[in-house]
N, C-alpha and C positions, 0 to 999 in steps of 0.2 A: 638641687641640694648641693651647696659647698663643698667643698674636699679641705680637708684642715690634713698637712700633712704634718705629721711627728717622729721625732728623731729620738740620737741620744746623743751625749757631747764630744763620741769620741769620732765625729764626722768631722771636727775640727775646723769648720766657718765659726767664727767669732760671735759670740750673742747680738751683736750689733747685725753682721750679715744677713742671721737667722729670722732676725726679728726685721729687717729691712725685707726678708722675702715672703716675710708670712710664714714658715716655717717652725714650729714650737718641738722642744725638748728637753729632757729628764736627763741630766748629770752623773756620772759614774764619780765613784768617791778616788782620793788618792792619799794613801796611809803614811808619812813620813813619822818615824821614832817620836817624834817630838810632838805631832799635830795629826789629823784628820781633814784631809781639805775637799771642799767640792769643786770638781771640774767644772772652768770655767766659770763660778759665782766666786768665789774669795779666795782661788790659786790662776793666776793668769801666766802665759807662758815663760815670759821674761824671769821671774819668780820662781818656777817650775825650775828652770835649768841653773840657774843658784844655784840652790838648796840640792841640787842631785850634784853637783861638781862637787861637794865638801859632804855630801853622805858618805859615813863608809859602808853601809849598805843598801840594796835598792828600796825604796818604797815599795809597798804590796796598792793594789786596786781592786776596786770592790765595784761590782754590778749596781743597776740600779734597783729601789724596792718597787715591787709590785704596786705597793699602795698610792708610790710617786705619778705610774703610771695610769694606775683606777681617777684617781683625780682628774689628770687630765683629758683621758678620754670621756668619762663623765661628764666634765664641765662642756665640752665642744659637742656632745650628743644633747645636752640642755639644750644648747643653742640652735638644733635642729641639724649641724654638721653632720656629716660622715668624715671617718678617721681612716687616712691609711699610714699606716706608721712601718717606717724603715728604719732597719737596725744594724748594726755591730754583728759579725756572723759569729755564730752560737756556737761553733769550733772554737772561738776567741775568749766567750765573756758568757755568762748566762742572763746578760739586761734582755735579749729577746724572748727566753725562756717566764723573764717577769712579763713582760707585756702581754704573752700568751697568758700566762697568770692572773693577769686586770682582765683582761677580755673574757675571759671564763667565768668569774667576778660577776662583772656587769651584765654578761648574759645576750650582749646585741651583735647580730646581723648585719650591723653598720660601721662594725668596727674590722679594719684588712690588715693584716700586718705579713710581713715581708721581711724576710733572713737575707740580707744585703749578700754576704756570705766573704766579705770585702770589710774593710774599715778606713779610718783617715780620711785623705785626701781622695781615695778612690769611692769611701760612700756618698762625700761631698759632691763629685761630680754625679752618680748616680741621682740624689734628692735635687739638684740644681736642673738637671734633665726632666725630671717628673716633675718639679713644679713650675718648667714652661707649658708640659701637657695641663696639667690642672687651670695654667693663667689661659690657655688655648680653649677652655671648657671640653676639654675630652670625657667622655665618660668614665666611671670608675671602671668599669669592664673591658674596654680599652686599653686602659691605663695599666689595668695588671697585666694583662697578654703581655704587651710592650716593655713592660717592667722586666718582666722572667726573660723575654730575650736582653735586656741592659744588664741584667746580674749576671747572664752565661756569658756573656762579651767581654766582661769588666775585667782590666787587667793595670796590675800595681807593681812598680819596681823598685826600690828603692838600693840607694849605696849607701852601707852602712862607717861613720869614720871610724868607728874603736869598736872591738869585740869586748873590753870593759863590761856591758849591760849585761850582754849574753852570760859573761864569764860571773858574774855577781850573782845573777839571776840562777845560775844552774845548769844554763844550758848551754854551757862550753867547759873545758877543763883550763884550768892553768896553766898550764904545760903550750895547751893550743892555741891559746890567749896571747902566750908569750911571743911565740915562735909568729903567729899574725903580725903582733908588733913590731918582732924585726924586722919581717920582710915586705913589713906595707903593705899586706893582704888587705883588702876591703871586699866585705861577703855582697854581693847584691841579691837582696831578698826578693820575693815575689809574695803574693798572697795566692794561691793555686786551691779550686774545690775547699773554702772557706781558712784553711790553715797557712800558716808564714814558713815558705820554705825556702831553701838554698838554689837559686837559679846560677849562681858563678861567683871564680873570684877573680878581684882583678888586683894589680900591683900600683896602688894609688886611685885616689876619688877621680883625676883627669879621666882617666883608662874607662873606670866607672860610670860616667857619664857619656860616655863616646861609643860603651857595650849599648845603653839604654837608648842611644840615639840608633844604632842598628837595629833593634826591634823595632821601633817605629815603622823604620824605611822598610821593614818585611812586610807589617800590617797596612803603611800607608804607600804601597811602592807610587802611586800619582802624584805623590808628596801633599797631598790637601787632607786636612784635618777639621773635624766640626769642632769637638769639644776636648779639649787636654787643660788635665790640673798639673800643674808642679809642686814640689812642697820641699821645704826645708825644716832644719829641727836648730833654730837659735841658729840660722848663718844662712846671711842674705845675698854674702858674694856669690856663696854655692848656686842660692836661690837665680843672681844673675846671670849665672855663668851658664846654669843648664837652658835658661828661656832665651839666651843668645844664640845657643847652641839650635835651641828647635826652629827659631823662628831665620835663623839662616839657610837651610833645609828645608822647611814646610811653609805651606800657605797655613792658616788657623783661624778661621772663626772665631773661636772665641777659648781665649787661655784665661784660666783661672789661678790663682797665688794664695797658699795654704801655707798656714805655720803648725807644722807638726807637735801636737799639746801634748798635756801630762800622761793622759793616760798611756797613750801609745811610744811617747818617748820615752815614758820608763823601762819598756822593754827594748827598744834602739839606740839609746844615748844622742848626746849632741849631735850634730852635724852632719845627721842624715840630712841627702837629698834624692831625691824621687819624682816619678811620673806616676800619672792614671788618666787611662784613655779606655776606648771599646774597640774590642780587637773586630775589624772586618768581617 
């Protein structure tokens, strides 16, 4: 029996990748004052960070519906598939709380789903990992045992350029916004046990990316790495500068390059950049 794996859009490989790996997913919506757009089908990233530079407020983002999801594990159980669907961690978004939703729905034993607990660029590498086991023909029983250990591993860092999002958003004051600003604070986030928290700050994105590159060296002290995503949010120098950084450092199998999209940009702003790897 096939394994048909399913996502949602805020894993951030491009429809093209998605669709080049076999891999199918359901779109999270993104609200700008003006419009309603769907992640990924008629707002693409370039577009995305426009329209946030000249908002004076953030856009809000909306889960996906149930019903998006019922469809398409329906239509891949017609086909005689089994679905295992990875998600956006449900600390983040409630799109996994819908897929649980379909699945109750439709009622099938065939249907697996899995709270990434992770998002971005670090669920990307998670679904990029599982669907060499899938092209591998591992069995589905397999494949989750292995799965729960890649979610407990998965580790995300990101340097943020402007606390602007944060500060729009809510979840900064002005006052601390301001005071970042003068002194070229840059927060480096993490995603820890499904939520986005405050791992350090550093004084410029150099600093930032030189902190992320020490992590590494703790988790990989051999210096050899199977699988590492970078990602950036609308800035490809960052994006060179950090894969120059790792690859002078480490051996890598295999590096992957993510462009950090709407959904998740709107709570980080431009010019994040970032890793996701599996901690040892």
């Amino acid at each position: 029996m096939k394994i048909t794996l399913v996502t949602d859009s805020t894993c951030d490989l491009t429809p093209k990748e998605l669709a080049d790996q076999g891999i199918l997913f359901a779109s999270l919506k993104v609200l700008f004052k003006d419009a309603e757009y769907i992640d990924k089908i008629n707002l693409d990233t370039a577009t995305f960070y426009e329209k946030l530079k000249v908002s004076p407020e953030l856009p809000t983002t909306s889960q996906v519906n149930p019903n998006e999801f019922y469809d398409i594990f329906s239509a891949e159980l017609e086909k005689g598939n089994e679905v295992l669907g990875i998600f956006i961690s449900s600390e983040l978004s409630g799109t996994f709380n819908s897929a649980q939703i379909a699945k109750e729905m439709i009622n099938s034993d065939k249907i697996h789903l899995v709270d990434s607990r992770t998002t971005s660029f670090s669920l990307a590498l998670i679904l990029l990992r599982v669907n060499q086991w899938i092209k591998e023909e591992k069995s589905m029983e397999i494949i989750q045992v292995e799965l729960q250990q890649l979610v407990e591993k998965a580790q995300l860092y990101g340097t943020l350029e402007t606390l602007e999002n944060l500060r729009k958003g809510g979840r900064l004051s002005s006052g601390t916004a301001m005071i970042g600003k003068m002194l070229n604070l840059k927060p480096i986030i993490e995603v820890k046990n499904g939520v986005v928290e405050m791992a350090n700050k550093v004084r410029g994105s150099r600093k930032g990316m030189a902190w992320m590159i020490e992590q590494l060296k703790k988790d990989y002290p051999d210096g050899i790495i199977e699988d590492i995503a970078i990602a950036h949010a609308h800035d490809l120098k960052k994006l060179a500068d950090i894969k120059a950084l790792i690859l002078e450092e480490f051996s890598v199998q295999r590096l992957y390059e993510v462009e950090i999209g709407p959904v998740v940009g709107t709570h980080t702003g431009e010019g994040v950049v970032g890793i996701a790897y599996f901690r040892k």
